[in-house]
C-alpha positions in Angstrom: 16.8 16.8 4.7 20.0 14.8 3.8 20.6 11.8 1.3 23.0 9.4 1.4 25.4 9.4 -2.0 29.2 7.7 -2.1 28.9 6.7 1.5 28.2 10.4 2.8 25.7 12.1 4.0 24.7 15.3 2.0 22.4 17.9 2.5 19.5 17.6 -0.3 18.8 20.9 -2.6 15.4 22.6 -2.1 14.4 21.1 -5.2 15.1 17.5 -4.3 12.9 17.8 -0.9 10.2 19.1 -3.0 10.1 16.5 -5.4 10.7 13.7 -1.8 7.8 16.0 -0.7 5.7 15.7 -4.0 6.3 11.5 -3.9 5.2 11.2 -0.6 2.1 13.1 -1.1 1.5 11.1 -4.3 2.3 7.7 -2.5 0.0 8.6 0.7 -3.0 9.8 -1.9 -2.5 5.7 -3.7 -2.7 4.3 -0.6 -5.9 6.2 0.6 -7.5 5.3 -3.1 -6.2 1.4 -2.2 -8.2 1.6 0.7 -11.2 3.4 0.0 -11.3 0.8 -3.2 -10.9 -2.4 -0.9 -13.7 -1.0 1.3 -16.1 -0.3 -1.1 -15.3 -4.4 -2.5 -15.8 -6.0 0.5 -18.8 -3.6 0.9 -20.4 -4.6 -2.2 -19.6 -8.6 -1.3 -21.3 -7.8 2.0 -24.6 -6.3 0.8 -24.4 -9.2 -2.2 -24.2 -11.6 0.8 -27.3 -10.2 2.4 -29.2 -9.8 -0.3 -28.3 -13.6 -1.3 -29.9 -14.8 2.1 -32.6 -12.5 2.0 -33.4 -13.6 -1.3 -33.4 -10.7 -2.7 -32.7 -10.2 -6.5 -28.6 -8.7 -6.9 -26.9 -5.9 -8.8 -25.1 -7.0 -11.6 -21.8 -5.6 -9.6 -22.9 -7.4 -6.6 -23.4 -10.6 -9.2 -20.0 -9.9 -10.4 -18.3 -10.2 -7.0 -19.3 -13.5 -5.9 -18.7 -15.0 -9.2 -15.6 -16.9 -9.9 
């Protein structure tokens, strides 16, 4: 890999690929737990929605989503 410093281009040490390496994993991993956390949300305001026309009593999680 190479890096840009003072206007050239550089060859990175083994050491800084694994710490661009190490980022990128830990970046990709946050995204992922983004997601899966957004899913679950609009999950839980989904099943508080059906529960709400069904008439059916709600989780206090599912309460907590469609409060404002």
């Amino acid at each position: 890999m190479k890096k840009l410093v003072d206007n050239q281009i550089i060859e990175m040490t083994a050491e800084e690929v694994a710490a661009r390496e190490a980022e990128e994993a830990t970046a990709i991993e946050e995204e992922n737990t983004r997601q899966a956390e957004q899913t679950a949300k609009e999950n839980l305001k989904a099943s508080a929605k059906a529960k709400l026309i069904a008439g059916e009593a709600l989780t206090e999680d599912e309460a907590n989503t469609i409060v404002l």
